[in-house]
N, C-alpha and C positions, 0 to 999 in steps of 0.2 A: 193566945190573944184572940177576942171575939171579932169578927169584923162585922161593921155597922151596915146595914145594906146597903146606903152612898158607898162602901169602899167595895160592897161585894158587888155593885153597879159598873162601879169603875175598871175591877181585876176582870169583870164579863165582857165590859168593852176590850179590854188590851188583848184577852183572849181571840177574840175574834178579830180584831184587827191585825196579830200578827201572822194570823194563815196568811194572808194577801203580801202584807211585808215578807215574811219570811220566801214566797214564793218567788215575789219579784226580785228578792235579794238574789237568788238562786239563781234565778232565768235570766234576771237582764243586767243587772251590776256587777256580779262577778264575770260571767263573757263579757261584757263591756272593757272591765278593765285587763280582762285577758287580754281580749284583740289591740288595746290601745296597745300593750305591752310588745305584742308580735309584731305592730306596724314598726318598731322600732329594731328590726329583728332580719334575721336573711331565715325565719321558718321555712322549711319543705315541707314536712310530714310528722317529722319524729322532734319533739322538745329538744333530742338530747345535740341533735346535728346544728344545734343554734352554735353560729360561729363569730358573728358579728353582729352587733348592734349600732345602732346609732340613726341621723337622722335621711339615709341612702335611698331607702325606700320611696317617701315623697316626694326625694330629688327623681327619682326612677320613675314615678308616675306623672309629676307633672312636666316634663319633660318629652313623655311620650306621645307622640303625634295620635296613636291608636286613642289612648283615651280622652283628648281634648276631639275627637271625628265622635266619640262615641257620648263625651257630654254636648254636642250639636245637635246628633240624632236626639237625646232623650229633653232638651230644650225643646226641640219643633215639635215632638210627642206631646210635653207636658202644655205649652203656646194651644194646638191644638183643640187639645181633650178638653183644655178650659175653656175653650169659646163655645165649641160647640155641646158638650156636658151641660153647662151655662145656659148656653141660649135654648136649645130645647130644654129643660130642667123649667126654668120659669115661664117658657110658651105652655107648654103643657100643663102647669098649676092654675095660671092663671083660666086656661080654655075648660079644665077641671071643677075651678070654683062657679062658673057660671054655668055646669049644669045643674037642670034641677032634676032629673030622674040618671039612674045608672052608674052615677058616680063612683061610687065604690068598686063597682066591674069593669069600670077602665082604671081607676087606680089598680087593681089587683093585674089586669093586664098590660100597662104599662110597666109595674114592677115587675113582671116576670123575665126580663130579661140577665136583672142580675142572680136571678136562683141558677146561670146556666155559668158552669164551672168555665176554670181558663181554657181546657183541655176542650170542655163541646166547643167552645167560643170559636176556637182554632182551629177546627176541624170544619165548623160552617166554613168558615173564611179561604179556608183552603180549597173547600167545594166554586163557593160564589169567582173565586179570584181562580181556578185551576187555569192551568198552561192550554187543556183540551179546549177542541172547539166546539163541546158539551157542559165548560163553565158556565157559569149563570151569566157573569160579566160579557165573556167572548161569545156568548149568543147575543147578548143584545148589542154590542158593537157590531156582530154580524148579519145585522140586520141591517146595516148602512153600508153593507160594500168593506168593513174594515177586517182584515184577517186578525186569525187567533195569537194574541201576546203572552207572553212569556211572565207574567207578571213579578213574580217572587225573584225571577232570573236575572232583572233587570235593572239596577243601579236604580235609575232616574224614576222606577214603578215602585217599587220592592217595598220602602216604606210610605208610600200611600195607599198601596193595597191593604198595609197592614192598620191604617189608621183608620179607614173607611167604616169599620163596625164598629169599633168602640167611639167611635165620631158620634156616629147618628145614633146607636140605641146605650149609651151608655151613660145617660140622664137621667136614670132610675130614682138613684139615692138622692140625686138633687134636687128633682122633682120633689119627693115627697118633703124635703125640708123646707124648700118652699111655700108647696101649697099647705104645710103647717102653720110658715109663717103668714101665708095670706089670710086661711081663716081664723086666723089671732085679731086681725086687725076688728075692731070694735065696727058693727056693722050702722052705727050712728054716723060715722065719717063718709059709709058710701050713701048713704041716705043723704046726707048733707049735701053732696057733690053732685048727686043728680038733682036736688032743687036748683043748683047752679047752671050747668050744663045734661043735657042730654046723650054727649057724646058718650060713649063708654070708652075710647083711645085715651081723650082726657081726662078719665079718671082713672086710668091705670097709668098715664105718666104723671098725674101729679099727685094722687091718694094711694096707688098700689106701691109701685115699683120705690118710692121714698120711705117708706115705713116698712120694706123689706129689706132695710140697709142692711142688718143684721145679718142677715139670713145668703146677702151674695157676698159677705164679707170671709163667715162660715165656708162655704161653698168652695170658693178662689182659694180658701187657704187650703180645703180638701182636695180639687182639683190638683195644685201645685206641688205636693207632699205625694200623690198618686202616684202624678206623670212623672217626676223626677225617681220614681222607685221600681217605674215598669222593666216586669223583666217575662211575662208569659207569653205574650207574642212574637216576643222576636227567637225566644227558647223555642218554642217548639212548632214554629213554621218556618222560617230562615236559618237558623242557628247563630244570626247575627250577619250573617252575608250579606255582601252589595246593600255597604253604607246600611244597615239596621243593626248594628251592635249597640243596646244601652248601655248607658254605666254600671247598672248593675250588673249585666248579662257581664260584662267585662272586668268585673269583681270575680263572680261565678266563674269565668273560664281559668281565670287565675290561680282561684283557691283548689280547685276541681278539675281543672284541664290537664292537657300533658307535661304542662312546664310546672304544675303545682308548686306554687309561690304562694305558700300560705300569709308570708309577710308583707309580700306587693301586695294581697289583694286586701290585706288586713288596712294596710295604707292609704288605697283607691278608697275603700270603704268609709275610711274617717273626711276625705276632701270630701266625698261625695255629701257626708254628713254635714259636713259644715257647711257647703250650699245651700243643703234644705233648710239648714237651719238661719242664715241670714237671709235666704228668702220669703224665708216664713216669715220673720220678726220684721223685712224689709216692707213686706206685702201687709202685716198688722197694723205698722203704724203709716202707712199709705192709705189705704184702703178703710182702717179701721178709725181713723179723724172722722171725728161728727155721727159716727152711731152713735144712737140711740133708741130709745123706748117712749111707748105713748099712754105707759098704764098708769 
């Protein structure tokens, strides 16, 4: 049988389409329903030591004091990263769109902070925050008479030393979605608004910041899915000590620690999912009322 070129169009599409299916079946649906399977499970190590099933696991996790301390930690993480990711993200676009020479070379240096892996990230941070009183921090505290703190050591420090960089330079990504979304906006609107007003505050709280609904909507829902999945800073600068254990970090010890409890962590992993995900869908239809477009 000949086939017509509509159908040799068509077997070309399905070709190509199922590299991408076929992979994602591989990588993310079959572990998916693996792991669903193991939360249901006393897994260690070996399949074959499976002894019990049932639903013990979840009772075991949610139960546990450690990781209702360690969903508080990654709550104030994720609270956080999105005010401040946020607020510098759109101060930055907006300070961006009104220049008119160099633009692109503070775009390019303000993005350079996310080309810096988690591992440089945390090794600055361990420099700025060190215990010595050759830290970057404990020099300039020691410049007021204040002795050198222990920072990472210390409960009430530990995870604000850890929040402090990815606080302020970690606006990159938002930034640029932003000032995307700003020079979208049709430049007849800011013309309009300076016939009205002179101010330029007022035209970025009543012409900018309104017609970027989209764009912090976008954002918040990135922010929230980040901060709820952080696990590089508390990994390889505390190990989770003094109060900085995330949830994931306490999946990872689980699956991977000395108690390996492939099936608790398989467990912790799905509750954890299911936060992100009624937060997500919580935070869309919050957040996401009254966007809209102005093309």
């Amino acid at each position: 049988m000949k086939l017509t070129r509509r159908n040799k169009q068509i077997f070309s599409s399905y070709a190509f389409l199922s590299v991408p299916i076929i992979w994602w079946g591989m990588f993310f649906l079959v572990p998916f329903f693996m792991a669903l399977f193991f939360s249901f499970t006393n897994l260690k190590i070996s399949m074959d030591a499976i002894t019990k099933t049932g639903f013990f696991q979840y009772k075991s996790v949610l139960t546990d004091a450690d990781f209702w301390s360690a969903m508080r930690t990654t709550v104030i993480w994720t609270v956080a990263m999105m005010i401040g990711n946020n607020l510098f993200g759109v101060l930055m676009a907006i300070l961006l769109v009104r220049l008119s020479k160099g633009r692109r070379i503070f775009l390019a240096l303000l993005f350079w902070p996310t080309l810096v892996s988690a591992v440089v990230g945390s090794e600055i941070t361990k420099t700025v925050f060190s215990a010595d009183a050759t830290g970057l921090v404990n020099m300039l505290i020691g410049l007021f008479g204040a002795k050198p703190v222990a920072w990472f050591e210390r409960e009430g420090y530990a995870l604000f030393s850890l929040m402090v960089m990815p606080f302020l330079f970690g606006f990159s990504i938002k930034m640029i979605i932003y000032y995307t979304s700003v020079m979208s906006i049709p430049s007849s609107y800011f013309e309009a608004a300076r016939l009205e007003t002179g101010s330029y505050s007022k035209i970025v709280r009543h012409i900018t910041l309104p017609l970027i609904k989209n764009a912090f909507v976008l954002n918040i829902l990135l922010s929230l899915i980040d901060g709820l999945k952080v696990l590089g800073p508390m990994q390889l600068i505390t190990k989770g000590a003094n109060g900085t254990q995330s949830s994931i970090l306490y999946i990872y010890d689980y699956a991977f620690g000395t108690s390996s409890n492939m099936g608790k962590a398989a467990a912790a992993a799905f509750i954890v999912f299911a936060f992100i995900l009624l937060a997500s869908v919580g935070q869309l239809l919050i957040s996401g009322k009254g966007s809209e477009t102005y093309e």
